[in-house]
N, C-alpha and C positions, 0 to 999 in steps of 0.2 A: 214267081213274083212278076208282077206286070211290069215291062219296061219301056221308059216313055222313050217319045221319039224324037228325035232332034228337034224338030220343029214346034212341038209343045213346050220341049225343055226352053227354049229362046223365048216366045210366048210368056212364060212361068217371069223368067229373069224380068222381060220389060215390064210388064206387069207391075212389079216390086220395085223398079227404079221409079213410075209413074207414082207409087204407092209413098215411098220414100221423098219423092220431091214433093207430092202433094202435104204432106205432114212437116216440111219443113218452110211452109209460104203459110199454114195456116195459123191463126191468131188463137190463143190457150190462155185460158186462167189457170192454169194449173200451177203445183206448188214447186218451190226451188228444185226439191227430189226428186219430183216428176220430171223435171225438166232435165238435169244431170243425167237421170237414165234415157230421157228420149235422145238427146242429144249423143249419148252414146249409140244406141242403136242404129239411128242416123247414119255415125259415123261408120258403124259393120256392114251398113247398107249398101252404101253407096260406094261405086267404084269412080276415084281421083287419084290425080296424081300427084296431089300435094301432100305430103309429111302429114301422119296423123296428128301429131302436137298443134302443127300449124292449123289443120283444121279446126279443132279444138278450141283456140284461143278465137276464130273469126267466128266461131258459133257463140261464146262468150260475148264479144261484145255484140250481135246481133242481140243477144238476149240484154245485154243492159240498154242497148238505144231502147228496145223496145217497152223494158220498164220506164225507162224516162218517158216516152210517148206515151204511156197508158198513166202516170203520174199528172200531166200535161193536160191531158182531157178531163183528168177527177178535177182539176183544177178548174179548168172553164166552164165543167157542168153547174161546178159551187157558185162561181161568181154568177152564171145566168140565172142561178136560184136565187140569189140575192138581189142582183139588179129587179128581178119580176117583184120580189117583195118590195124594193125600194117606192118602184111602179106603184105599186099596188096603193101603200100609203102616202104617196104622193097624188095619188089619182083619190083617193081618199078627202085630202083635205083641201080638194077643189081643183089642182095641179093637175095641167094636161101637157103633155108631151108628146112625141111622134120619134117613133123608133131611135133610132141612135142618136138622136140629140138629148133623147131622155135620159137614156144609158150615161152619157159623156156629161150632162148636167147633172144627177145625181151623182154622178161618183165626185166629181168635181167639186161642187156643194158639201161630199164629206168629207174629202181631202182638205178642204180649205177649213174646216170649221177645227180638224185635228190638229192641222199646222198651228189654226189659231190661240189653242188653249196650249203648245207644247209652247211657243216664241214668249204666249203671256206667262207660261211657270217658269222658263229660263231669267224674263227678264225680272221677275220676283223675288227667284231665287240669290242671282249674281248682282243685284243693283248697290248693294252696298257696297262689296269690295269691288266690283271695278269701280266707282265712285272716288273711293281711294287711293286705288293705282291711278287711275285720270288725275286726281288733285296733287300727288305726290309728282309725276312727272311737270305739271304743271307750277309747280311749286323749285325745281330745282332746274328749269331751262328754259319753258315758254317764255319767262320773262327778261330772263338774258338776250339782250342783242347786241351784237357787233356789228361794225363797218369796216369796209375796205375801204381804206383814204387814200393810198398813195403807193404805189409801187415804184422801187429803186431795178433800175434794168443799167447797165454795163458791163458788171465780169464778161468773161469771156466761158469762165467753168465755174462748175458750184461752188456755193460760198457756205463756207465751213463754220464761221462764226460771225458772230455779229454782238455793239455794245455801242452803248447810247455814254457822250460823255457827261461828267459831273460838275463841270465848271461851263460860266459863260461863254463862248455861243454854245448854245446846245445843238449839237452836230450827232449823227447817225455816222459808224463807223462799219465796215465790214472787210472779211479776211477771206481770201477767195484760194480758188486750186489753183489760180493762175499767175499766179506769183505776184500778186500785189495785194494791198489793201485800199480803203476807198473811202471816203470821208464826204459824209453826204447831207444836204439840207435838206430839214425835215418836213418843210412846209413845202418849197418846190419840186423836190426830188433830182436836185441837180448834183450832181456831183462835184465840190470844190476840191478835193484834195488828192492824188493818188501817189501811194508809196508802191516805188520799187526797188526797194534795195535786197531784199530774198531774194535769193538762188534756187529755191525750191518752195512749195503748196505751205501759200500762208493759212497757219491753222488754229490761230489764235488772236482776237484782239481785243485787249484791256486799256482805259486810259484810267492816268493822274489822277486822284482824288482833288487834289488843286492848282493845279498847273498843267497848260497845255503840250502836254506829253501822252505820248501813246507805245503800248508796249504789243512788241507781235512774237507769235512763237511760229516756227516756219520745219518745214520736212528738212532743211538745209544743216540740219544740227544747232540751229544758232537759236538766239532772240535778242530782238535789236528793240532799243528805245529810242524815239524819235520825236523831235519837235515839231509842232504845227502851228500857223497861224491862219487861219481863214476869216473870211467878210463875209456876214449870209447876204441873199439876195434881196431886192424886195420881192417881198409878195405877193401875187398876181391873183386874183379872181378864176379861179378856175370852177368847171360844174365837176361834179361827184361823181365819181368812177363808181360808185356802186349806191345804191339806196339803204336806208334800214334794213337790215336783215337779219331775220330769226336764227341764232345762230345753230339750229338744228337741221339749216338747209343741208340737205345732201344729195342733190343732184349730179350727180357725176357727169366727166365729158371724157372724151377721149386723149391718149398721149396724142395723138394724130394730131390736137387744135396745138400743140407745142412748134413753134417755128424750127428747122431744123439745122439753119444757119445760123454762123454765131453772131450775137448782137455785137451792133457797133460799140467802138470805146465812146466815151464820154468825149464832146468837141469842146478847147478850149477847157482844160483842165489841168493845171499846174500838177507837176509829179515830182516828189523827193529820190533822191536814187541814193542817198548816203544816211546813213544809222550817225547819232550821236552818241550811244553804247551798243558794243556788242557783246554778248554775254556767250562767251565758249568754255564747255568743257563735258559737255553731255557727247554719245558715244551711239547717239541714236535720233529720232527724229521729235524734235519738240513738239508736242501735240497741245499743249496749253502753257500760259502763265497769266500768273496775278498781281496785281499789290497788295502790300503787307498796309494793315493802316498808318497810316504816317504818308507811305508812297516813297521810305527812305530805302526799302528792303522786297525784293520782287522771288516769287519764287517760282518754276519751271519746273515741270511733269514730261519725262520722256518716255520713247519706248526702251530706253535703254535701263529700264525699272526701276528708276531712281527720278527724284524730285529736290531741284536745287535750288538752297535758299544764297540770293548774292544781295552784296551792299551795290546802292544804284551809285553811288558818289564814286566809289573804286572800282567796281566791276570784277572785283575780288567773290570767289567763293567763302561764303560760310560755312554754312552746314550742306554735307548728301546726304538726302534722306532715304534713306534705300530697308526694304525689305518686304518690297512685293514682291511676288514670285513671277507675274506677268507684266506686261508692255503696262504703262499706265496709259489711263483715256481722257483724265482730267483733273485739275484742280483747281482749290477757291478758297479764301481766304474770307474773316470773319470781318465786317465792317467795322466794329469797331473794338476788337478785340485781337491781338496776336496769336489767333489758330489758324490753321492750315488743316483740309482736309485733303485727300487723294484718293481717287478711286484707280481699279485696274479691273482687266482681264481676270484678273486671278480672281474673282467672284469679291472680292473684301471692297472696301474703303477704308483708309486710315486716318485719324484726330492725331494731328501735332500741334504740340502745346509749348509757345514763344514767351510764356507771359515772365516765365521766371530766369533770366538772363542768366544764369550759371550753370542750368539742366531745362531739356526737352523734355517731354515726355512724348510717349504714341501708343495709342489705343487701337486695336486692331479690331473690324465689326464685319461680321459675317453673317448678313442679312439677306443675301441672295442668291441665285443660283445660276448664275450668268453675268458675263460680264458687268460690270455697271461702269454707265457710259459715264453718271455726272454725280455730282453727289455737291451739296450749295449750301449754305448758311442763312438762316433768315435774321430780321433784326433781331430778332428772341432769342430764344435760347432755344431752335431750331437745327436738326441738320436734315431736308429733303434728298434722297439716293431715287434714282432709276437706273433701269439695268436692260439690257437686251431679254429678260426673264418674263417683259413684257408686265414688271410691279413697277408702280413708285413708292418708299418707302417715306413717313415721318418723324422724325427720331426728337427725345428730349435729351438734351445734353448734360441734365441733371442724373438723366438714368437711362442709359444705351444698349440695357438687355437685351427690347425690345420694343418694336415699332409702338409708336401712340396709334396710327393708322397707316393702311395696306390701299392703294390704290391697284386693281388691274384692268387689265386693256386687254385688248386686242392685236396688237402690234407693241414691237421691241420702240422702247423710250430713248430719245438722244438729250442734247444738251437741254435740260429744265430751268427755269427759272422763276421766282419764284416775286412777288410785286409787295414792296416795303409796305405798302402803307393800307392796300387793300387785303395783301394778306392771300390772293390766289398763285395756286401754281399754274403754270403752263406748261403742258406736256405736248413737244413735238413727236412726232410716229414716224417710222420708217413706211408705212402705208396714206402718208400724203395727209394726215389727219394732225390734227391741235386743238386738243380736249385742254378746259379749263377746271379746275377742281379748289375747293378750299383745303385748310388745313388739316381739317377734321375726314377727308376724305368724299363728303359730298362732290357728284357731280355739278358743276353749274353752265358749261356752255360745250358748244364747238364751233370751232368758227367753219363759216359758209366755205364751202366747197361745190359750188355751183360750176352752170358753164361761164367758162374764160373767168373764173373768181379765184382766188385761194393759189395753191401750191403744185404744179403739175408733178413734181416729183417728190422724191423725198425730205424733211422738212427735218434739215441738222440742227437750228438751234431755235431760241428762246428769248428776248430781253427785253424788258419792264423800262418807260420812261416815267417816271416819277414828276414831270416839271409839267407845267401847264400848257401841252400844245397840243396837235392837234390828232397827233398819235399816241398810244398809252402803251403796247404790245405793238412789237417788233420779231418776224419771223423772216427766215432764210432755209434754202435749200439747194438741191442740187439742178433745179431749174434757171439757176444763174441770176436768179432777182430777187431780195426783199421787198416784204411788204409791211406795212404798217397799218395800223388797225389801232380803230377808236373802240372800246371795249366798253359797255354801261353797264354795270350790274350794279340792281337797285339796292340802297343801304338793310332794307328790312332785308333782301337775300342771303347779304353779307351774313348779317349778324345771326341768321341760322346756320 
């Protein structure tokens, strides 16, 4: 047998690597199988030192770029065939163009005429119902407006509670973290009155039904009743801290526009430092009290899970109402009826029934799944609950199964209140919001939360002034200032 000679055998080999690289630069229609074997072979061919796997997988994707490439240009032959045709019947019906303005004007021209017939079958299709979603939103808030009339600034720390009195002068009251309360005109926003007789975060304030008496519940374990007497000011002309406004403003501002020192006290403000009753015998921190109607019988909500009903003449204990399992959060008495309600921690609210002087009775109602912060009476035969569950609930006290209506939010509910004569609740938010709703659960407002408007922080309570001035809703918060707010909601709203 013939035997080659070194120098042909090296020859032979480059030959085949030349052979090998040339077959792997060149461009193939060939089918997947085809490719899998040549690829293979390739890979017998060729001397590397990378891992055959490795190879392997970089011959792979060379081969899928290169389907996507050969995809890429089917594509742009089709569209040159189209565009020449578009040309073509455009140049047809007298239409002259000049190279790629023609291309970019025809495609244009059909873009726009597609768009046009897709936006006309959308707005065809949905003109009805969004019609109706637009009239319904319009229908329960466009027409609501509120004002911001008059901001009360002095605590020093948030104020926890707040309540408008019942008797003449009609004075604005608030119960702060800073161990006082504050007794404020509503027209000027001056501060006439300040108690200090708490030793700890006033967290409750209730007045007299008809006498100039005010009742506070304080962290201190106590609750002290107190006489007042104040002079309103006159009235001064002042311009409007805010315009009409839609109460669906929701312009947000920063905590940052919040000052971060604390506002001065009120100058030239007379302050009580001594209680006329003090009511001891709670084992924990009073978080509320009320008057019973008459204003002969006050009752107190602790954390020490009990709610005490005392004579205001003796300051004698009546009844402990005890059998929450958790801290209570609040209580509220029926205006004109001797019940008592109490909500707590323990997810309940309970109905105490005074009416029948020789037996209580108490109803236990388990409508939520979180704390409930308040739970209020209406003039009817109402009882409104919210809860940290982020529901407010509406209850008939005819039949307490189950709710007539389920409000939910967005944020956990604090202290609600609920307006005699209109009939709206108001719901403060732990997220700086105060949503207005009727009984029925329709939504009807919210109040503006614009820049420098509204509540910088969390917004603790709620309370309705009933009398002809120039406030109607009264909110507080942990921003250290109430506000007052002229509320309009038009009668035809009401009455849906």
């Amino acid at each position: 047998m013939p035997v080659e000679s070194g120098s042909s055998a090296a020859a032979r080999q480059a030959k085949q690597k030349r052979k090998s690289h040339s077959l792997s630069i060149r461009r193939t229609n060939s089918t997947e199988q085809d490719r899998s074997g040549l690829q293979r072979d390739m890979l017998e061919g060729q001397d590397s030192k990378l891992p055959l796997s490795l190879r392997s997988n970089l011959l792979d994707l060379f081969s899928q770029i290169e389907r996507e490439f050969e995809n890429l240009y089917i594509e742009n032959l089709e569209l040159r065939r189209e565009i020449e045709t578009l040309n073509d019947r455009l140049a047809a019906e007298g239409q002259t163009f000049e190279g790629a303005d023609l291309a970019k004007g025809a495609l244009k021209t059909k873009a726009s005429h597609s768009t046009s017939q897709l936006s006309q079958k959308l707005k065809t299709t949905y003109k009805a119902s969004t019609s109706k979603i637009v009239s319904s939103f319009k229908a329960t808030t466009s027409r609501a407006v509120c004002q911001l009339v008059k901001e009360y600034v002095g605590h020093r720390d948030g104020i926890w509670d707040l309540s408008v009195t019942r008797t003449q002068p009609v004075v604005l009251g608030t119960a702060s973290a800073d161990h006082s309360a504050m007794l404020w005109s509503i027209e000027t926003g001056k501060c006439l009155l300040k108690y200090m007789g708490h030793q700890g975060s006033v967290n409750s304030i209730k007045f007299h039904p008809t006498e100039q008496m005010a009742l506070t519940a304080s962290g201190d374990q106590t609750a002290h009743i107190w006489r007042y007497m104040v002079q309103l000011p006159t009235p001064q002309p002042v311009a409007d801290i805010s315009q009409q406004t839609p109460c669906e403003d929701d312009v947000d501002f920063s905590d940052k526009d919040e000052a971060d020192g604390e506002a001065e006290g009120p100058n030239d403000c007379p302050s009580i430092r001594v209680a006329t009753t003090t009511l001891r015998s709670h084992q924990g921190v009073v978080i509320a009290a009320d008057w019973l109607v008459g204003g002969k019988q006050v009752v107190t909500a602790s954390w020490d899970r009990a709610a005490n009903l005392y004579d205001v003449e003796t300051s004698e204990l009546v009844h402990s109402l005890t059998g929450h399992d958790q801290e209570l959060t609040h209580c509220c008495t029926h205006p004109t009826q001797r019940l008592v309600v109490t909500s707590s921690r323990d997810t309940t609210f309970r109905l105490w029934d005074f009416r029948d002087p020789s037996i209580h009775s108490v109803n236990v109602f388990q409508g939520h799944t979180d704390t409930v912060t308040s739970a209020v009476f209406t003039m009817g035969d109402n009882v409104v609950s919210g809860s940290d569950d982020r529901t407010v609930k509406v209850w008939d006290l005819k039949n307490m199964r189950s709710p007539i209506a389920t409000i939910r939010t967005d944020s956990a509910v604090n202290r609600i209140s609920v307006s005699v004569n209109q009939k709206i609740i108001a719901l403060p938010h732990d997220n700086r919001q105060v949503r207005l709703f009727d009984m029925s659960g329709v939504r009807l407002a919210r109040l503006p939360r614009s820049n420098r408007q509204g509540h910088r922080r969390m917004v603790c309570c709620s309370a309705w002034c009933e009398d002809n001035t120039t406030c109607n809703l009264f909110t507080c918060g942990f921003d250290r200032q109430a506000i007052g707010w002229n509320i309009n909601i038009p009668a035809l709203l009401q009455e849906k």
